[in-house]
C-alpha positions as CSV (number, residue, x, y, z in Angstrom):
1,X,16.8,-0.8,39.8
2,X,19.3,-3.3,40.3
3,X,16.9,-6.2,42.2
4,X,14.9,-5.5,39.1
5,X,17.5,-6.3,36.8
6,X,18.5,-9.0,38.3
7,X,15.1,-10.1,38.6
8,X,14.5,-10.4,35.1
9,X,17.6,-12.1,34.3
10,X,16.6,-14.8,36.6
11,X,13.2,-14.9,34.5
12,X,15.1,-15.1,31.4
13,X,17.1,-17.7,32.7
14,X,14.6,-20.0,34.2
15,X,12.9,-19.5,30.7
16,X,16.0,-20.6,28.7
17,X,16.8,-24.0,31.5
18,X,13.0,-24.8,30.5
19,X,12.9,-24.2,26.8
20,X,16.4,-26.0,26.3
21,X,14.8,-28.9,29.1
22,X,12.4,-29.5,26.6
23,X,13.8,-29.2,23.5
24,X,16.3,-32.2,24.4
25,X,13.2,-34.4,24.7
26,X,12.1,-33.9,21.4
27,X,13.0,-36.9,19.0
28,X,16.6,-36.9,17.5
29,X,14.9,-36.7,13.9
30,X,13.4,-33.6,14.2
31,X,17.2,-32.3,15.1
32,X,20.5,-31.1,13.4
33,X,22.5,-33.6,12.7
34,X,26.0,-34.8,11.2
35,X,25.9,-36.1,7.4
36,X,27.9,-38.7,5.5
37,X,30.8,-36.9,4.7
38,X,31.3,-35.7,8.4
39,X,29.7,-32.0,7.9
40,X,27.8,-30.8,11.1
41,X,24.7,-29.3,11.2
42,X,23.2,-26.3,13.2
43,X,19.9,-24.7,13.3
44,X,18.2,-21.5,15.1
45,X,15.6,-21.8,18.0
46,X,12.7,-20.1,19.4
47,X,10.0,-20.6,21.9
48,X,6.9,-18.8,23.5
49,X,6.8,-19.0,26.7
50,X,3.9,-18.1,28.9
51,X,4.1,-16.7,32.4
52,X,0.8,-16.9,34.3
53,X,-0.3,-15.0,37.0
54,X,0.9,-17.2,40.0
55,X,4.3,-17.3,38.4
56,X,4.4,-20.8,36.4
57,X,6.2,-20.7,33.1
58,X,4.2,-22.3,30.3
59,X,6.8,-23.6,27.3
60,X,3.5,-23.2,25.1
61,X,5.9,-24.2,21.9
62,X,9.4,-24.4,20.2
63,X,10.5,-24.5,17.0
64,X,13.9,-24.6,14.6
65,X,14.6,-23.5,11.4
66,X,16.3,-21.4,9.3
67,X,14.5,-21.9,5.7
68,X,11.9,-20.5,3.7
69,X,10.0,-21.6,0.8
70,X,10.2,-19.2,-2.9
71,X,7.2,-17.1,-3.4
72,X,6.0,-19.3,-6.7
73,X,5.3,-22.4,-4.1
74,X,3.0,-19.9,-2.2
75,X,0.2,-19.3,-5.0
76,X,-0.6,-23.2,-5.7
77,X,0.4,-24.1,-2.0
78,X,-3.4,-24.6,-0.8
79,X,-2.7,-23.3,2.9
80,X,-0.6,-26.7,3.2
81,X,2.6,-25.6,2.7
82,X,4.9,-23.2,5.3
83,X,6.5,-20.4,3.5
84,X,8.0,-19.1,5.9
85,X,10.2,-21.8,8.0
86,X,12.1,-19.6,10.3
87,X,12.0,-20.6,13.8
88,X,10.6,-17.3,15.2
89,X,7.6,-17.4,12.9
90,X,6.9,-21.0,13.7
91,X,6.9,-20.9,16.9
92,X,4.5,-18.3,16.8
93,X,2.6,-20.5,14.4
94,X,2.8,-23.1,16.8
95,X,1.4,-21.3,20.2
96,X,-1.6,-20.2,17.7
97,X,-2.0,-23.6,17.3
98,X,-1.8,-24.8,21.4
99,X,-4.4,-21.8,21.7
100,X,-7.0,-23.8,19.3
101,X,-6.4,-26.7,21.2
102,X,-6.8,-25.2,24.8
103,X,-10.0,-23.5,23.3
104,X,-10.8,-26.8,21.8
105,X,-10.5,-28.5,25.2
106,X,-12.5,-26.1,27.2
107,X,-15.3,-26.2,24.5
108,X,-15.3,-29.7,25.1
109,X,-15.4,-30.1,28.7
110,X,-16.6,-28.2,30.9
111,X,-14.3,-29.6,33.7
112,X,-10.8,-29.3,31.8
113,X,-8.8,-26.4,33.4
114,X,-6.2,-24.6,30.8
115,X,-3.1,-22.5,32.2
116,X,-3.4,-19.9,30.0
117,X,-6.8,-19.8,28.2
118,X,-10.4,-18.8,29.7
119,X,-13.6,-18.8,29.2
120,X,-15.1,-15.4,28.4
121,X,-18.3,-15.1,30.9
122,X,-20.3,-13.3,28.4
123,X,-20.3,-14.3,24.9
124,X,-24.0,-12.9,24.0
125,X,-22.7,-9.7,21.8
126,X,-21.2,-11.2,18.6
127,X,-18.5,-8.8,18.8
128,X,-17.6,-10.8,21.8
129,X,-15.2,-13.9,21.6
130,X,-15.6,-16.8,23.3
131,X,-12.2,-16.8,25.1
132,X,-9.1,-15.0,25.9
133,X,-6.1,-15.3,27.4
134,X,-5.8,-15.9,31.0
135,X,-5.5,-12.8,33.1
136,X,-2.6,-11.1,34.0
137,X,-0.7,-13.9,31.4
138,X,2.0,-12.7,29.9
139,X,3.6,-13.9,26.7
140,X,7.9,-13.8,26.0
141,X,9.3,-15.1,23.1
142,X,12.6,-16.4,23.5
143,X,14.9,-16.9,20.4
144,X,18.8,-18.2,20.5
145,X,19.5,-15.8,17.5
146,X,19.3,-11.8,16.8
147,X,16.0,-11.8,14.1
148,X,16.9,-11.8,10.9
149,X,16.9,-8.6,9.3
150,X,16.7,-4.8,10.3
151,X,17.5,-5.6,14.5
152,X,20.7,-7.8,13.1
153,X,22.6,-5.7,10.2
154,X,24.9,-4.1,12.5
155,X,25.5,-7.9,14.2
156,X,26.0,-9.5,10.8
157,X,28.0,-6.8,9.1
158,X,30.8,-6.2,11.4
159,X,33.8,-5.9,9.9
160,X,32.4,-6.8,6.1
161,X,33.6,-4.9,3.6
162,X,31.1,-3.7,1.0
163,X,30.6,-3.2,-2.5
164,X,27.4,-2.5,-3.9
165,X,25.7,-0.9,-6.5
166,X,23.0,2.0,-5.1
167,X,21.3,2.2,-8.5
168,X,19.9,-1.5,-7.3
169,X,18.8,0.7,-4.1
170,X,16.7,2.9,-6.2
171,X,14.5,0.5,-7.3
172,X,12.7,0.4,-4.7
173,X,12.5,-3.7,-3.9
174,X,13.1,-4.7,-0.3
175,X,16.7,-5.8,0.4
176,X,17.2,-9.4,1.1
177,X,18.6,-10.0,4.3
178,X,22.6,-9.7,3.8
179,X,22.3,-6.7,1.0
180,X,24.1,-4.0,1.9
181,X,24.4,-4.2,5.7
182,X,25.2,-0.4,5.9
183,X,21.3,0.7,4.9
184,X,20.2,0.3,8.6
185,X,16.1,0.9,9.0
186,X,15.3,-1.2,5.8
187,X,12.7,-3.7,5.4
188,X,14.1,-6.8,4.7
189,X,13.1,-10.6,2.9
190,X,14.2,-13.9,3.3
191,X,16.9,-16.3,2.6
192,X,19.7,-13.7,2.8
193,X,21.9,-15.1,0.0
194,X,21.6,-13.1,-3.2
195,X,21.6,-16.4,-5.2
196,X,18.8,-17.7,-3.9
197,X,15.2,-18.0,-5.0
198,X,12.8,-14.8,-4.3
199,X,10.6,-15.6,-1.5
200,X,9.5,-12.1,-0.2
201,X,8.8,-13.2,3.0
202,X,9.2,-10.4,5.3
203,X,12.0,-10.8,8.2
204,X,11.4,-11.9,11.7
205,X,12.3,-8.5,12.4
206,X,9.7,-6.8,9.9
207,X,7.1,-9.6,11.4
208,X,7.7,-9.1,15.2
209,X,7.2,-5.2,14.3
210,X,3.7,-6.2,12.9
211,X,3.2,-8.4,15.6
212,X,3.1,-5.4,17.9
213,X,0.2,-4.0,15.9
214,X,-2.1,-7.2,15.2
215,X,-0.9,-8.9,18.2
216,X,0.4,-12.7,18.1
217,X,-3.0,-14.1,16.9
218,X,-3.0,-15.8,13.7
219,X,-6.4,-15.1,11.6
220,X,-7.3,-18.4,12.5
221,X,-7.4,-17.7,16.4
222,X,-9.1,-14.2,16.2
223,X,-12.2,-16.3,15.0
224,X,-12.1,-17.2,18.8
225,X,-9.9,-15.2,21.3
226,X,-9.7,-12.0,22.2
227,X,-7.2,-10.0,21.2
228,X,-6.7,-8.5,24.9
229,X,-3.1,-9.4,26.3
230,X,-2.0,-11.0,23.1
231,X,1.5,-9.4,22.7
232,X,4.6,-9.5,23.1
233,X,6.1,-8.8,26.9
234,X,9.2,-9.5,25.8
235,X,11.9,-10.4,23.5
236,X,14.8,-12.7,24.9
237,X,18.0,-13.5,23.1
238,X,21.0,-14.5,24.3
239,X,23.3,-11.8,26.4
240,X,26.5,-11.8,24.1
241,X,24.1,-10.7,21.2
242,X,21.4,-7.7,21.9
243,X,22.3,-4.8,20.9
244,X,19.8,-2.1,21.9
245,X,20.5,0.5,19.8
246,X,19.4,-1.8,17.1
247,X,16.7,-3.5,18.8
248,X,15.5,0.3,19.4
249,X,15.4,1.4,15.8
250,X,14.3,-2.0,14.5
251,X,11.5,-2.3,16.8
252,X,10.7,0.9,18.9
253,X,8.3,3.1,18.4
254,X,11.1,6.2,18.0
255,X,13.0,4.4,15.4
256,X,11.7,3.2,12.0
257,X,8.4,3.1,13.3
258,X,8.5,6.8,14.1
259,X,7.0,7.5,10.9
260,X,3.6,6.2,11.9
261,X,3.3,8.5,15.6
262,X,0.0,10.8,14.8
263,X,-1.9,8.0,13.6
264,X,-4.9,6.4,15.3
265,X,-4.4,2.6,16.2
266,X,-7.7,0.8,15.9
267,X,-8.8,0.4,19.8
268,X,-9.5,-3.1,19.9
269,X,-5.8,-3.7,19.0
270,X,-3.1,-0.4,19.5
271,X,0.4,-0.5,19.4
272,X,1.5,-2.6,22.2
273,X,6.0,-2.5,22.1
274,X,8.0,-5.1,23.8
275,X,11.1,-5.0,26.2
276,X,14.3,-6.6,25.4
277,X,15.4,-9.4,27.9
278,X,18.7,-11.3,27.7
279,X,19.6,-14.8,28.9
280,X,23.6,-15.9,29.6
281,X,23.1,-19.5,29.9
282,X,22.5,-22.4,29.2
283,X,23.6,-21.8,26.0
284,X,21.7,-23.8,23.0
285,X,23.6,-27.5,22.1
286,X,22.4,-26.8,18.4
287,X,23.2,-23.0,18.0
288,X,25.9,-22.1,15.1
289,X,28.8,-21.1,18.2
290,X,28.2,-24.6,19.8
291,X,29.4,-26.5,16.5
292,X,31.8,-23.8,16.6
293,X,33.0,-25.7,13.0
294,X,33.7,-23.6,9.9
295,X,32.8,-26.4,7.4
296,X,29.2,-26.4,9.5
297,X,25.9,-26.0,7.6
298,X,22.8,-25.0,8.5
299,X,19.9,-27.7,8.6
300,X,17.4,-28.4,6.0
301,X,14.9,-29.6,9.3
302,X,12.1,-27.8,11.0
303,X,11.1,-29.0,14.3
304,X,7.9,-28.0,15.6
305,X,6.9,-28.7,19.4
306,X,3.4,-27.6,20.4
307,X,3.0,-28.4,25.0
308,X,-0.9,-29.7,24.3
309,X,0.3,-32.1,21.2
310,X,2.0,-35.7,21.6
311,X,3.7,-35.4,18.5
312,X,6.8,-33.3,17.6
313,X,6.5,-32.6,14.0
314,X,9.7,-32.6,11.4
315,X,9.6,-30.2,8.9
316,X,11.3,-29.9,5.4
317,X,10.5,-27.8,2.3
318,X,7.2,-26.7,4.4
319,X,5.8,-29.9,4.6
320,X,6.8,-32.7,7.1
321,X,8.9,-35.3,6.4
322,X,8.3,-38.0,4.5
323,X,4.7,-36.9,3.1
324,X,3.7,-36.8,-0.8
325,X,3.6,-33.4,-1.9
326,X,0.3,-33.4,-3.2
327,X,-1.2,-35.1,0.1
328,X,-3.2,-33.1,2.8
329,X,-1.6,-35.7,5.1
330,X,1.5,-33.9,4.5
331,X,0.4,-30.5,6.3
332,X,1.8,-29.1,9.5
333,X,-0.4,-28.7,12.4
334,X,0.6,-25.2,12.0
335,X,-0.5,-25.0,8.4
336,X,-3.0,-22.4,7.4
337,X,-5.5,-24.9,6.0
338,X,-5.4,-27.2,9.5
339,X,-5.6,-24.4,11.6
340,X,-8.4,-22.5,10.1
341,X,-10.2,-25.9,9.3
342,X,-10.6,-26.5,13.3
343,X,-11.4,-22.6,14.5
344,X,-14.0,-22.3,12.0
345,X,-15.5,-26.0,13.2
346,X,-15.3,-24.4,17.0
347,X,-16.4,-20.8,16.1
348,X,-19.5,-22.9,14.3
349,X,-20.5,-22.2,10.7
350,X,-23.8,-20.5,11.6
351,X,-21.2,-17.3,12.1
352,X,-21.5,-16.7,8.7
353,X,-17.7,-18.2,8.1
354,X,-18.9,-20.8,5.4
355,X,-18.4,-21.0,2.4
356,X,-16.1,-18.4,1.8
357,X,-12.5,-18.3,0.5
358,X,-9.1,-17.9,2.9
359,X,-8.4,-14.5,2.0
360,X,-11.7,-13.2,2.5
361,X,-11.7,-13.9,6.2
362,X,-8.3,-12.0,6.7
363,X,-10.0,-8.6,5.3
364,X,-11.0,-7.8,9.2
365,X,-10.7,-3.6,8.8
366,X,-9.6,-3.2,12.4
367,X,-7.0,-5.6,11.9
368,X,-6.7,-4.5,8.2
369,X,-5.9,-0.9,9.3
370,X,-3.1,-2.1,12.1
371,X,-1.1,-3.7,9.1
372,X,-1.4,-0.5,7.1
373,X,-0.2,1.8,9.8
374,X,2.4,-0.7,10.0
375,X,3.8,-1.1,6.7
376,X,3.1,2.8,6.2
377,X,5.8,3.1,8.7
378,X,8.3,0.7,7.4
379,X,7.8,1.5,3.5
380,X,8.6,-0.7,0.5
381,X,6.5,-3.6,2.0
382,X,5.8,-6.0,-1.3
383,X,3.0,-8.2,-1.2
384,X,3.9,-11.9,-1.2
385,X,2.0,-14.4,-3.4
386,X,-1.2,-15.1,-2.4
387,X,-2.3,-18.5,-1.0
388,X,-5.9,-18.5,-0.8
389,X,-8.4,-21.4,-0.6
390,X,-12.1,-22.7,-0.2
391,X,-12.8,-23.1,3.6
């Protein structure tokens, strides 16, 4: 037991030296950095990292951020703008996005060999997609924080006194992420602050739950890959911050989501839980401890790194920098309009896929069904705004 421990500290390691590696290379714009009246700035990171089955680690993306957009941007947003600007989610996001590109490339040529994406042999059924994830890949996601919400109230609230009201309990909204840290097994929204603007977008640590139902694939991607192998093997933070009696009933299938045990997952996804992996070092230059300043603040800046793209994209108020706010030029890579505009153009519009609205293409009942068993389990799951468009 012990060779295996150590075993998978050395893998979490050798993840973290790569995912920091890379990270420094990305352009100083895209980072924290210190403004004019000497206040330093910090972010959160996250990265997925792919291990394949002769061993090689895969830095598929990374992304920072700590932000996320309020819910009355998300109905006129057009599937340009990212609601949800946490680093966790983007990064996610963005290895949906390296996925459409190593499909992209294989459709291309037939010559290209990808790391992590395959061919499927036979594609004649149409419940068949044309490719999947390489076999015996396995995806980690690494992040230098504890998720925000359910998996980090007992991390967050140490030591803080409390005074709140449970009428406000009874009402049955979700809790935003620092409301009363004693109600342990809630779901949660984002920001945290109680005087900020509603955005009732979920938690990384309501999302990852759902991930382990619907697997990592955006809607976009299932339009091409399989859903086989497309979870979670891990989640790594740093060691000084799991705590697995939270990560338990946050995320395992005996705590919170014990509720939904008796159900029937859909077969051609299931209920696929992840481990908890720790790293001890390096530790991550941009982190919160490493400004180690009281006065610091967190950065308004995005930074999205996908391994198959040139560029490193900077994001701020769900839209990169610099770009008009009206302009499609202004999307992220990662943007729902971009990224279902090029699976749709590879899945090929004689798949029945054209003309149709956003929303209707997420309405998959398998997947459908997963959520529901899901959010069953959780409870008080409110609907954000929808952002639906012509595709």
């Amino acid at each position: 037991m012990k060779g295996a421990a150590n075993t998978v500290d050395n893998l979490a390691n050798a993840m973290a030296e790569l995912v920091f590696s890379r990270y420094k290379s990305c352009p100083a714009k895209c980072k924290p950095t210190v403004r004019p009246d000497g206040t330093r700035e910090w972010t959160n990171l996250a990265s997925i990292v792919v291990r394949t089955a002769e061993g090689e680690m895969v830095c598929a993306s990374i992304a920072t951020g700590v932000k996320a957009m309020p819910d009355n941007t998300v109905a006129t947003a057009g599937g340009r703008i990212l609601h949800d600007c946490h680093a966790e989610i983007l990064a996610i996001r963005a290895f949906n996005r390296y996925l459409i590109n190593e499909c992209q490339k294989l459709d291309g040529d037939e010559s290209y060999f990808s790391r992590c994406v395959v061919r499927n042999a036979n594609t004649e059924s149409r419940n068949i997609k044309r490719f999947r994830l390489g076999e015996k890949c396995q995806i980690y996601l690494l992040a230098t924080e504890v998720p925000c919400g359910d998996a980090s109230m007992e991390q967050i609230g140490a030591g803080t006194k409390e005074a709140w009201n449970a009428a406000l309990l009874e009402r049955g909204r979700p809790l935003k992420g620092r409301e009363y840290f004693s109600e342990i097994g809630q779901v949660r929204t984002k920001p945290g602050r109680c005087d900020a603007p509603e955005s009732l977008s979920k938690s990384c640590t309501d999302k990852l739950c759902l991930r382990q139902f619907t697997s990592l694939l955006l809607t976009p991607t299932t339009l091409l890959m399989e859903t086989d192998g497309m979870y979670l093997a891990a989640l790594i933070v740093p060691e000084s911050k799991l705590n697995r009696e939270s990560f338990t009933r946050a995320f395992g299938r005996y705590g919170r989501l014990s509720r939904m045990l008796g159900l029937d997952d859909d077969r051609s996804y299931g209920f696929w839980p992840f481990e908890y992996w720790t790293y001890g070092w390096p530790r991550f230059e941009h982190s919160k401890e490493c400004i180690d300043e009281d006065s610091s603040k967190p950065s308004n800046i995005s930074l999205i790194y996908v391994a198959n793209m040139e560029n490193v994209e900077s994001i701020i108020k769900g839209r990169k920098m610099g770009a008009k706010a009206s302009s499609i030029s202004g999307a992220s890579v990662v943007s729902r309009i971009l990224l279902i505009h090029d699976a749709i153009r590879l899945a090929g519009r004689d798949a029945g896929l054209s003309p149709t609205m956003y929303s209707d293409l997420k309405r998959d009942p398998a997947r459908q069904r997963q959520k529901c068993i899901c959010r069953r389990a959780l409870g008080n799951w409110w609907q954000t705004a929808e952002d639906n468009f012509v595709v």
